[in-house]
C-alpha positions as CSV (number, residue, x, y, z in Angstrom):
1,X,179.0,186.7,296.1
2,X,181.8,189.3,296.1
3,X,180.0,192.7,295.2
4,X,183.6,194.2,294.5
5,X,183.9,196.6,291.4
6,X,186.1,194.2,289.0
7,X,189.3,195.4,288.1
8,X,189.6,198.9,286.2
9,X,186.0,199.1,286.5
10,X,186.2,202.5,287.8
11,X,188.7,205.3,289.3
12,X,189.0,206.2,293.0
13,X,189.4,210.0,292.4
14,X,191.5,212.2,294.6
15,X,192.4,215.8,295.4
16,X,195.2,217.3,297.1
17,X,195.8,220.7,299.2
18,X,199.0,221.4,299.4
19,X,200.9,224.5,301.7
20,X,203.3,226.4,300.8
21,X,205.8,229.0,302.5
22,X,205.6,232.6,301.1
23,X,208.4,234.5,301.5
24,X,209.9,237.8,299.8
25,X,212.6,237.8,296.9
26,X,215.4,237.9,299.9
27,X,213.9,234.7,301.7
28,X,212.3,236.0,304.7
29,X,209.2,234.9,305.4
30,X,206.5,237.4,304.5
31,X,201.9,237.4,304.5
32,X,200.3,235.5,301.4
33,X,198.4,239.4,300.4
34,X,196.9,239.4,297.7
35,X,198.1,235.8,296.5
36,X,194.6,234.5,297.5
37,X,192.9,236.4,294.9
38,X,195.3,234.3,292.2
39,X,193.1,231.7,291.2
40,X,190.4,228.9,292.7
41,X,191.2,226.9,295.8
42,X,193.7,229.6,297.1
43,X,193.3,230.0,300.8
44,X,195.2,231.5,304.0
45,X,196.1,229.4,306.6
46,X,196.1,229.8,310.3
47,X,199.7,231.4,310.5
48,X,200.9,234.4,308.5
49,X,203.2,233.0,306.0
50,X,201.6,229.8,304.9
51,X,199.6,229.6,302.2
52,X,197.4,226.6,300.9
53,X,196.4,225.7,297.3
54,X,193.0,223.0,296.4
55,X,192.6,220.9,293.7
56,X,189.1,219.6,292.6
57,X,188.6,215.7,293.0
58,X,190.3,214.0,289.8
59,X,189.9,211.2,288.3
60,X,193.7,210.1,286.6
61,X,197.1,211.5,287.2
62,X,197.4,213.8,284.6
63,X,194.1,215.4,285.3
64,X,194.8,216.3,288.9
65,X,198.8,218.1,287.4
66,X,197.1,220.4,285.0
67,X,194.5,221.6,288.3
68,X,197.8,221.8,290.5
69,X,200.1,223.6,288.3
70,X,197.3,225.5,286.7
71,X,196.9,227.1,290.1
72,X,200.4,226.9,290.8
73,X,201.1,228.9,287.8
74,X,198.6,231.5,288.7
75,X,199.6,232.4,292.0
76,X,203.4,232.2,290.6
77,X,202.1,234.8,288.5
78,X,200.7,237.2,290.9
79,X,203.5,236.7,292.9
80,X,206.2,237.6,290.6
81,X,204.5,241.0,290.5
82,X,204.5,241.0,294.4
83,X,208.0,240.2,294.5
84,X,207.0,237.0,296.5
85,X,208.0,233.5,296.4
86,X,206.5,229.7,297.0
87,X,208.6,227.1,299.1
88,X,207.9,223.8,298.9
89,X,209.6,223.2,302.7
90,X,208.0,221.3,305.2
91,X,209.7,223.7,308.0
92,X,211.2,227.2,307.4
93,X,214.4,225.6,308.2
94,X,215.4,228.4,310.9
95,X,213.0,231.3,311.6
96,X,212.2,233.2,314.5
97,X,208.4,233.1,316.0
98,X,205.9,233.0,313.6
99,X,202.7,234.3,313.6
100,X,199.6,233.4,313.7
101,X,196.0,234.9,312.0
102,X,193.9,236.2,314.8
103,X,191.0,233.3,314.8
104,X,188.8,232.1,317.6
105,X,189.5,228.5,316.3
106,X,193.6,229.2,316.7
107,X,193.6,230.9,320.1
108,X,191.1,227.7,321.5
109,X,194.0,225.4,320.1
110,X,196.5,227.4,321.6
111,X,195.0,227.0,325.5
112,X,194.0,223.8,324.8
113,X,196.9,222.0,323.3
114,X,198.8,224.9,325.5
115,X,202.7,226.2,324.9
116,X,203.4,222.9,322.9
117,X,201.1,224.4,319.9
118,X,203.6,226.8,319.0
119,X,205.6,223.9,317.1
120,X,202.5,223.1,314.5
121,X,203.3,226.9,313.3
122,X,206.6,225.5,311.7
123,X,204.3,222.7,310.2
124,X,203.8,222.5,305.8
125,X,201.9,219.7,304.5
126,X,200.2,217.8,301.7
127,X,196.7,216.2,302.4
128,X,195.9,213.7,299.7
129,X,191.9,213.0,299.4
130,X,190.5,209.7,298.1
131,X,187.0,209.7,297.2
132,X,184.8,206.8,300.0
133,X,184.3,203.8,297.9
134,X,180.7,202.0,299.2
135,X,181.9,199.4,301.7
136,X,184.9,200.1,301.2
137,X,185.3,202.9,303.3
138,X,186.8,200.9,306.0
139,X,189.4,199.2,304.1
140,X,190.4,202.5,302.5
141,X,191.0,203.5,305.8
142,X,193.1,201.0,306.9
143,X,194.5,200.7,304.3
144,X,195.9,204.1,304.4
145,X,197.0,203.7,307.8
146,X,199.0,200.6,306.8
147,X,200.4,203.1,304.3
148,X,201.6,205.8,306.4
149,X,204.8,205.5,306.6
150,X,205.0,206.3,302.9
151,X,205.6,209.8,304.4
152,X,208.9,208.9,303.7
153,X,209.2,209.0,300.0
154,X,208.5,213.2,300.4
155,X,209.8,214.1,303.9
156,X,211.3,217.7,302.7
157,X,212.9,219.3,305.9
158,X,214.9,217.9,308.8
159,X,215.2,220.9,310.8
160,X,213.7,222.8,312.9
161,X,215.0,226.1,314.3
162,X,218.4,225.5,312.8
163,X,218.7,222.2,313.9
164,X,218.2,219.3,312.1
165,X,215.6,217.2,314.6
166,X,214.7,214.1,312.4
167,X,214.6,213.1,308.8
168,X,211.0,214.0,309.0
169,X,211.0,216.8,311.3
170,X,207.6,218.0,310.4
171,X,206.3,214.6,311.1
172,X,207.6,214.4,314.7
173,X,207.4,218.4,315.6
174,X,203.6,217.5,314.6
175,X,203.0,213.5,316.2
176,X,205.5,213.7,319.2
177,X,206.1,217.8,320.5
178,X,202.9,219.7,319.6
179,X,200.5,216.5,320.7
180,X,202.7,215.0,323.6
181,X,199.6,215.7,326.5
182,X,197.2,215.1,323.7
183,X,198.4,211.8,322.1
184,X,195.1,210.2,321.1
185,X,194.6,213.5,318.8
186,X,197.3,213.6,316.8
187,X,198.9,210.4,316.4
188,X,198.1,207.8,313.8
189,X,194.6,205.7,315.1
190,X,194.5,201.8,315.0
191,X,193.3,200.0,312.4
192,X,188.8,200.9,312.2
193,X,186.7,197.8,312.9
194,X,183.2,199.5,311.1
195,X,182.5,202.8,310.6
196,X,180.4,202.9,313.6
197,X,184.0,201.9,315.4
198,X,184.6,205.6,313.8
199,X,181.9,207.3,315.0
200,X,182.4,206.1,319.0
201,X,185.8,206.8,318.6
202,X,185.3,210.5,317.3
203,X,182.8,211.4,320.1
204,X,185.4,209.8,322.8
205,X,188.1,212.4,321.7
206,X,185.4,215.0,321.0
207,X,185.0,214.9,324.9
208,X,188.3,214.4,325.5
209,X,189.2,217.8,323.9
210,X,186.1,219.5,325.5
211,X,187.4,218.4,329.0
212,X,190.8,219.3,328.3
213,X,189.3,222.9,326.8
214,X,187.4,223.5,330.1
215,X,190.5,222.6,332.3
216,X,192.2,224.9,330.3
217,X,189.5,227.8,331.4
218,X,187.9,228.0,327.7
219,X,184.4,228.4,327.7
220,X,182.7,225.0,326.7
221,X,180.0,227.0,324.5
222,X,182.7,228.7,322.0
223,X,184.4,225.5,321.4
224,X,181.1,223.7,320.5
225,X,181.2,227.1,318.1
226,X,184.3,226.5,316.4
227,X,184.8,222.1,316.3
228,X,182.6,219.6,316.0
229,X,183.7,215.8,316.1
230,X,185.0,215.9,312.7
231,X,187.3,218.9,313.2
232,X,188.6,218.4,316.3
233,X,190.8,215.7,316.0
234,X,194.3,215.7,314.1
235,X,195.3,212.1,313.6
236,X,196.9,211.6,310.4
237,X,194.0,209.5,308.7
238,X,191.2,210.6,308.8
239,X,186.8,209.7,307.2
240,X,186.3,213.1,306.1
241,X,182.1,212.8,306.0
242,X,181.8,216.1,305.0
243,X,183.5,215.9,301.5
244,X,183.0,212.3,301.0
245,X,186.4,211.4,301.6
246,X,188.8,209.3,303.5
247,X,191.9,211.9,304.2
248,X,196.2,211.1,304.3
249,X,197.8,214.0,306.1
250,X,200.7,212.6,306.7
251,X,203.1,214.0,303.9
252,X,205.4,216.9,303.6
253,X,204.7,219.6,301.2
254,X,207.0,219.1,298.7
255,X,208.1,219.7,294.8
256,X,205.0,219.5,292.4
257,X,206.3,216.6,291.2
258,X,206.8,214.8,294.3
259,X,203.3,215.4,295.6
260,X,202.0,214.6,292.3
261,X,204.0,211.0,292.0
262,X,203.1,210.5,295.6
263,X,199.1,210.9,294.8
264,X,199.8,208.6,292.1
265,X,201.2,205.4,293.8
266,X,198.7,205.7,296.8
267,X,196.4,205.9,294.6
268,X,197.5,202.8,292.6
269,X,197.2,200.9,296.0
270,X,194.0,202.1,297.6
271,X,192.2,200.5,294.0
272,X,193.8,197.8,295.2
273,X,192.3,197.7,298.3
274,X,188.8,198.4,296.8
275,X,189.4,195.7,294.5
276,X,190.6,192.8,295.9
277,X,190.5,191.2,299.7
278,X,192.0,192.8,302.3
279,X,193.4,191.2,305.6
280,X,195.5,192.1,308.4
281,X,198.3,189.8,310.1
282,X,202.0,189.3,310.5
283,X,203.9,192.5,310.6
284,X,205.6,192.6,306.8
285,X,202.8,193.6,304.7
286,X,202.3,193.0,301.1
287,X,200.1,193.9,297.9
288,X,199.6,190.4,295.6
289,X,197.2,190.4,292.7
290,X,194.7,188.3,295.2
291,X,195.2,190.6,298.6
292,X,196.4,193.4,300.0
293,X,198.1,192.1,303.3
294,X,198.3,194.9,305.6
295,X,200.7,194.4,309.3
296,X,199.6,194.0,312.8
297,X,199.2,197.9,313.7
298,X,202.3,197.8,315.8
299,X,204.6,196.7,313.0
300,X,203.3,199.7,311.3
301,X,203.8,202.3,314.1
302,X,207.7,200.6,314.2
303,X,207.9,201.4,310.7
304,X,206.2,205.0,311.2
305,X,208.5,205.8,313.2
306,X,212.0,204.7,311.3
307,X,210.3,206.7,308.7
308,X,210.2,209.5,310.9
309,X,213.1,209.1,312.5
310,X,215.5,207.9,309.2
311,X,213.4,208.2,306.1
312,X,214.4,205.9,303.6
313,X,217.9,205.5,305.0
314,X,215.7,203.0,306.8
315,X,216.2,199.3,304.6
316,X,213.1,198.3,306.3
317,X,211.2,201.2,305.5
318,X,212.2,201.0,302.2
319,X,211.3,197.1,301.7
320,X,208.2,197.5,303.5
321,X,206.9,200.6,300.8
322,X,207.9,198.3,298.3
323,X,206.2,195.2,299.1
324,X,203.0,197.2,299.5
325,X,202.9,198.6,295.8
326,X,205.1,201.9,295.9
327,X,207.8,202.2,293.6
328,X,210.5,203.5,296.8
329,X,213.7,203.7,293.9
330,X,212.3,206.6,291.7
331,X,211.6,209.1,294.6
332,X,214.1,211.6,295.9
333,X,212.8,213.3,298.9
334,X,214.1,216.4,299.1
335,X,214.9,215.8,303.2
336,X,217.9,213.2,302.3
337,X,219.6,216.0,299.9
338,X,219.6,218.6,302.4
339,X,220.3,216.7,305.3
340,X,223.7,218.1,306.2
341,X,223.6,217.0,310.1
342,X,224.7,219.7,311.3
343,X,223.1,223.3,311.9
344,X,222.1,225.7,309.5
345,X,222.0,229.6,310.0
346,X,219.3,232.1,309.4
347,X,221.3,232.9,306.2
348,X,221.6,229.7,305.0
349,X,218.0,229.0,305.7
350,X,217.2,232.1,303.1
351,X,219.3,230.8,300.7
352,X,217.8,227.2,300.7
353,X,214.3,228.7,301.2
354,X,215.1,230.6,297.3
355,X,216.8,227.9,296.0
356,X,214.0,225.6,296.1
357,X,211.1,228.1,295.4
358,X,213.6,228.5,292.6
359,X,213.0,224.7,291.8
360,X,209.0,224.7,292.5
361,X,209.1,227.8,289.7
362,X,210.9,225.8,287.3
363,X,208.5,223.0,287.4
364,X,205.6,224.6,287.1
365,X,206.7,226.5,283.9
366,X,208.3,222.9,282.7
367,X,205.1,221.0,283.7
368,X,206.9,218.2,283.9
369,X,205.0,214.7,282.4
370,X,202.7,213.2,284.3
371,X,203.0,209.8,286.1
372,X,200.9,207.4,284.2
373,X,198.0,205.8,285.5
C-alpha cells in the first residue's frame, strides 16, 4: 500500500536566506552597521559587505513574500537613514579585495581550501529550504539534485573582476575556482541511495577536510571546534538535520521577485516528488501526473554545467527545466540583460550596483503580487 500523502493533502513549507551587497549611495561597497538591528533574521556574513536576510518556514507563496519584503522593507528603512543600499548581484561586478570578518571558522577555510578561498568572497546567494517530508527525505533530495540546474532561471552576474567569466559566474567562481583541490566539497553529490548513504558520505568528507586541515598545519582540535559533519561540506544540496530541512544553494541572489517565483516552482515540483513515484533513468527527465522522472546523474551534471556556462541561451537547458515542471518562459534572469561580453569598469560596476538596488527598492515598496500556489 502506497503510504504517500494524496494529492494537496498537505504543503511542503520552505524558507529562504537570501544575501545581499551593501554598499553606500555612490556604489562602493561598504559594512552592513547597524543594518542588523533592522528587523528578525538579519545577520552578517563572513565578509564585510554582505549581508544576509531569513525568512521563517512558510507554508504558500504569498506567505513567505510578506516575511521577505517585510524584512526587506525594514532594513530598506534603516538604510535609507544610513545612506546605504541593497544589491541584489550575485558578484560585485568589479571590486578590489574584499574583506573578510575576523572568525576562527573563516581563517580555518582560508588554510584549508588555501589562496583559491578568496573567490567565495565575490559569492551572493539564495538558499531555498524545504521542510523533510517522512520517507521522503531521499526523494526530496534527489530530486533537488535533478533540479539544479534551475540555477539558471536567476543567474544575476556574469562577471567577475570586470570580466564577464560565465553566464553564471557565481556558480563556477564557487563549483570550479574556489573548490578545484577540494571537489568532493563543493560540487553537486550524486543521486542519495538511503539516508544512511548520507550519513557515510558526510563522515568520508568530514575526514577528508580534517586531513586536508592538518596538512595545511591547522590544529585538528579547533576545527573539530568550529565544523562538524554537517557544516563542513559545501555541495550545493544538502539534508540539513539540524533545521529539519533538505537545503538548494545553488541560486543567485537576485530581485525579490525572482527568488520569490523561483521558491515557488521548486516548490510546486518537490510536492510532486512527495506525491507521486519517483525514478531515475535515461538522461531527459520529466514530471507526468503519475512520476517524476529524474536523469542518469551525468545527464544532469551536462546540463549543470550549460547552465553555468550559457544560462538559458542553452535550448537544452531550457527544454530540460520545462519538462521537469518549471515554467522557463516567464523568468528573466537578470545575468542575460547585463551580459554585455565585454569588460566592465569600476565605474560602470557602481552604476549597475545602484541601478539595481534601485530596482530591489522599487519592489519592495510595490510588493509586487505573489505567484499563486
Amino acid at each position: 500500500m502506497d503510504d504517500r500523502p494524496t494529492a494537496m493533502s498537505q504543503t511542503v513549507r520552505r524558507s529562504i536566506e537570501v544575501e545581499y551587497w551593501v554598499t553606500d549611495e555612490a556604489g562602493q561597497l561598504v559594512s552592513p552597521g547597524e543594518l542588523t538591528a533592522a528587523a528578525q533574521g538579519v545577520e552578517r556574513e563572513f565578509v564585510e559587505p554582505l549581508l544576509e536576510i531569513k525568512t521563517p518556514p512558510c507554508e504558500t507563496t504569498e506567505e513567505l513574500q510578506t516575511e521577505l519584503f517585510d524584512r526587506l522593507g525594514a532594513v530598506l528603512g534603516r538604510a535609507e537613514e544610513l545612506g546605504k543600499r541593497l544589491v541584489p548581484l550575485a558578484t560585485p561586478v568589479n571590486a578590489g579585495e574584499i574583506q573578510e570578518l575576523p572568525e576562527e571558522r573563516t581563517r580555518i577555510q582560508n588554510e584549508v581550501v588555501g589562496d583559491q578561498f578568496r573567490y567565495v568572497r565575490h559569492c551572493a546567494g539564495t538558499h531555498i529550504h524545504f521542510e523533510q517530508q517522512p520517507g521522503q527525505v531521499v526523494d526530496q533530495l534527489n530530486g533537488l539534485i535533478a533540479l539544479d540546474p534551475a540555477l539558471a532561471l536567476v543567474n544575476s552576474s556574469p562577471y567577475f573582476q570586470g570580466q564577464r567569466l560565465a553566464t553564471g559566474a557565481r556558480s563556477k567562481l564557487y563549483r570550479w575556482m574556489a573548490y578545484e583541490d577540494l571537489s568532493k566539497q563543493g560540487r553537486l553529490w550524486r543521486y542519495l541511495e538511503d539516508e544512511a548513504d548520507w550519513t557515510r558520505r558526510l563522515d568520508r568528507r568530514y575526514q577528508e577536510f580534517l586531513a586536508a586541515a592538518t596538512e595545511a598545519g591547522v590544529d585538528r582540535q579547533a576545527v573539530s571546534a568550529d565544523f562538524d559533519p554537517e557544516s563542513a561540506v559545501w555541495t550545493p544540496v544538502q539534508i540539513r538535520n539540524e533545521f529539519g530541512t533538505v537545503e538548494w544553494r545553488s541560486p543567485d541572489t537576485a530581485l525579490p521577485s525572482h527568488v520569490l517565483q523561483l521558491a515557488d516552482g521548486l516548490a510546486t515540483v518537490v510536492q510532486r516528488l512527495v506525491q507521486t513515484d519517483v525514478r531515475i533513468g535515461g538522461n531527459r527527465g520529466e514530471v507526468t501526473e503519475s512520476a517524476v522522472l529524474l536523469p542518469e546523474f551525468d545527464a544532469v551534471l551536462e546540463y549543470v554545467e550549460a547552465a553555468i556556462r550559457d544560462g538559458l541561451r542553452s535550448k537544452a537547458v531550457r527544454s530540460y527545466l520545462d519538462r521537469m515542471g518549471l515554467d522557463v518562459a516567464s523568468y528573466e534572469p537578470t545575468a542575460t540583460r547585463i551580459d554585455e561580453g565585454g569588460a566592465i569598469d569600476p565605474h560602470a560596476a557602481r552604476q549597475l550596483r545602484l541601478e539595481y538596488a534601485d530596482r530591489l527598492e522599487r519592489e519592495v515598496h510595490q510588493r509586487s503580487p505573489a505567484v499563486a500556489d
